[in-house]
Structures are given as structure tokens and as C-alpha cells.
C-alpha positions, 0 to 999 in steps of 0.5 A: 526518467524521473525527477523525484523518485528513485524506480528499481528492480529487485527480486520480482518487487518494484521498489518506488523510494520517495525522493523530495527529502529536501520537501520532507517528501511532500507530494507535489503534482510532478511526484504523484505523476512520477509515482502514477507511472511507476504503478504502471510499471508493476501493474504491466510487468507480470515478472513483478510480483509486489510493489515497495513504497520507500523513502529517503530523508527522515520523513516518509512523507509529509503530505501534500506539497502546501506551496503547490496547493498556495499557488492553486495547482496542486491536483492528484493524478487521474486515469486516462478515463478520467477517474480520479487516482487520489492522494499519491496516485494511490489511495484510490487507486486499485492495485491488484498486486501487493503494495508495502510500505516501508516507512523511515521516520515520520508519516505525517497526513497524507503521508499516513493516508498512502501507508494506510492505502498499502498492504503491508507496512514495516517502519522504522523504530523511529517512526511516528505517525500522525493525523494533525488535520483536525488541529488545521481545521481539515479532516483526514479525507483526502485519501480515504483515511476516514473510510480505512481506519475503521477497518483497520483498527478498532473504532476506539483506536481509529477515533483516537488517532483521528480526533486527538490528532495526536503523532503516535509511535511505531511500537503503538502501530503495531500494537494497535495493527496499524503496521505489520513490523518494527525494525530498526531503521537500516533494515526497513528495505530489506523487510520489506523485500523479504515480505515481497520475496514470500508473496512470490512463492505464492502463485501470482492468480492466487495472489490477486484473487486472495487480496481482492477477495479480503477487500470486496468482502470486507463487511460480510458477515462470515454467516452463510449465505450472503454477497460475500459469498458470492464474491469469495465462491466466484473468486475462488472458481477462477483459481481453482481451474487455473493452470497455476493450480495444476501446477501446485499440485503437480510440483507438491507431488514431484517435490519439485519448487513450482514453476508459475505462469499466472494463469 
């Protein structure tokens, strides 16, 4: 079913491992596509509670492939409405159930453009990431970087690692919170399905109205009111008359593990 990437099952998560190792996993049209159909697949699956970016090889990924790009066919997956998907299929591309990435070696351009684009993220103690676009004459557009770094770090930091186009370590990630956790490099997997096995006790309406609420009200102000309020009250309506709700508290009361039905 899929030529460059490696799709399992695994305890309610979806976990999607780039598998070009011999391209340092750059992403070619063929694997945006593979990686586009896999996004499907955890979106569609209501069993599938969080998704997982891995890789194999010492490079999670190495950007766009440059040889498609040479020969003027390389392009980024769209929806069947038209609407561009971005770098990987993903850095456009709203996915309403959690996504992490867990990097082994180096992020490089892109490759750190579909980290940033991810939820969570635990790595390696190897691994580096990196930003050399500016030194290509590019800037870190592609997918969105120039839009997330901002949010993500403080601007000193964002500006350090997008104009000194510098590789930084794992441990300045997290340091810096670009990244969740560092870990040695034959538990990186089993991190990240830690992290999705923890989302799965959450109920999965919570899940998706607490993720949607942090992005759609990133830039209010926490003074009341505003449209981030708006955003925050109506998002919380729909839980709270959930059927998921009733159940939290109803397995709370009988001691009993809750038994969620997404609704």
C-alpha cells in the first residue's frame, strides 16, 4: 500500500515512520502523498486517538526532495477541494487530533518546518535541528515556520535560529521549548506512544476542543472580554453537554475507568 512510508496500529495512535533513508528522507511528491493518505486514516478512524511522525535512518528529514524540485515536479498535496495541504501534507494542513513527532537525528528545513507543525515532539539526544535557508538565499517559508516560531519561542530565540541559520542541539530545544523531551535514541518511539497513550484517557471531544481552543485563541489577550473568549466559551459549550461529559463524572462517582464514545 505504501512505497516510502511504514503505517501501524498501536495502542489507539497512528504511528507514520518516514522511510526514504537512502534520501535522508527528503519528501518527494510520492511521500507527501503516502503521508497525505496516512492523515486520512487518523482522521477517519475514531479508534485513533493521536498520531505519530517517525523516521527511519539518522535524519528525520532532510527537506524537500531537490532532484524532484530540479526536474520542476515537485509540488505539496492538496485537498480534493483544492486547498493546498503545505510541506508534507501537514504544515497546512489542520489536524484535529493530536500529532507528535518523534525525531531520530537531524531535522533539517522542512524537515523542522513538519516538527514545528506537530504538536508534541520528543527526539533523540542526537538530534539537531536546523534552519540553513537563509545561507540558500531562501527563507523558512515553506511551511510556515516564519508564522510558528514566533509563537513558539520567544522572538530573540525565533530570530536566532532563523537568521543565524545555525543547527542547534536537542538539549537547546528543549531548553528553548521548541521540543517536549530528550531521550536517548532507542526510546524515542516508545516516548512518543507514551505521550499518545496519556491523550487517550482524555476524552476524544475534549481532546479536539482543548487543541482547537489553544490555536484559534493564540494572540488574545487573557483580558475579558474579547474573541478569544467567544472562541473558548463556545468551544467549551459543546463539551460540557457532551455525552463524554456525563460520563466523566459518572465514572468519577463509581470509581470506575470511563468508557468514552466521542460525543
Amino acid at each position: 500500500m505504501y512505497r516510502n512510508i511504514i503505517v501501524d496500529k498501536r495502542d489507539g495512535a497512528l504511528v507514520i515512520t518516514l522511510d526514504r533513508p537512502e534520501a535522508r528522507n527528503a519528501m518527494s511528491v510520492e511521500l507527501q502523498q503516502e503521508i497525505t493518505q496516512a492523515l486520512d486514516e487518523l482522521e477517519a478512524d475514531p479508534d485513533l486517538r493521536a498520531g505519530i511522525i517517525a523516521n527511519t535512518g539518522p535524519v528525520f528529514c532532510a527537506g524537500a526532495d531537490l532532484k524532484e524540485i530540479s526536474e520542476g515536479v515537485w509540488d505539496t498535496p492538496h485537498a480534493p477541494d483544492g486547498t493546498d495541504y503545505g510541506f508534507a501534507g501537514a504544515t497546512k494542513r489542520y489536524i484535529e487530533k493530536p500529532l507528535i513527532a518523534a525525531v531520530n537525528g537531524k531535522a533539517v528545513g522542512g524537515g523542522l518546518e513538519l516538527v514545528m507543525a506537530c504538536d508534541l515532539v520528543v527526539a533523540s539526544d542526537d538530534a539537531i535541528f536546523w534552519f540553513p535557508e537563509p545561507r540558500r538565499g531562501l527563507t523558512a517559508a515553506g511551511g510556515g515556520s516564519l508564522l510558528r516560531a514566533g509563537q513558539q519561542l520567544t522572538v530573540k530565540r525565533a530570530n536566532q535560529l532563523l537568521l543565524l541559520a545555525e543547527p542547534i542541539s536537542a538539549q537547546e530545544a528543549l531548553d528553548w521549548g521548541l521540543i517536549n523531551f530528550v531521550v536517548p535514541g532507542d526510546h524515542v518511539l516508545d516516548k512518543a506512544l507514551d505521550m499518545a497513550g496519556k491523550i487517550a484517557l482524555g476524552a476524544p471531544l475534549a481532546i479536539q476542543y482543548t487543541k482547537r481552543t489553544v490555536y484559534e485563541t493564540m494572540g488574545y489577550p487573557p483580558v475579558y472580554p474579547n474573541e478569544g473568549w467567544d472562541i473558548l466559551e463556545q468551544y467549551e459549550k459543546f463539551t460540557v453537554e457532551s455525552r463524554d461529559a456525563h460520563e466523566g463524572s459518572t465514572a468519577f462517582v463509581e470509581k470506575r475507568p470511563p468508557r468514552w464514545e466521542g460525543r
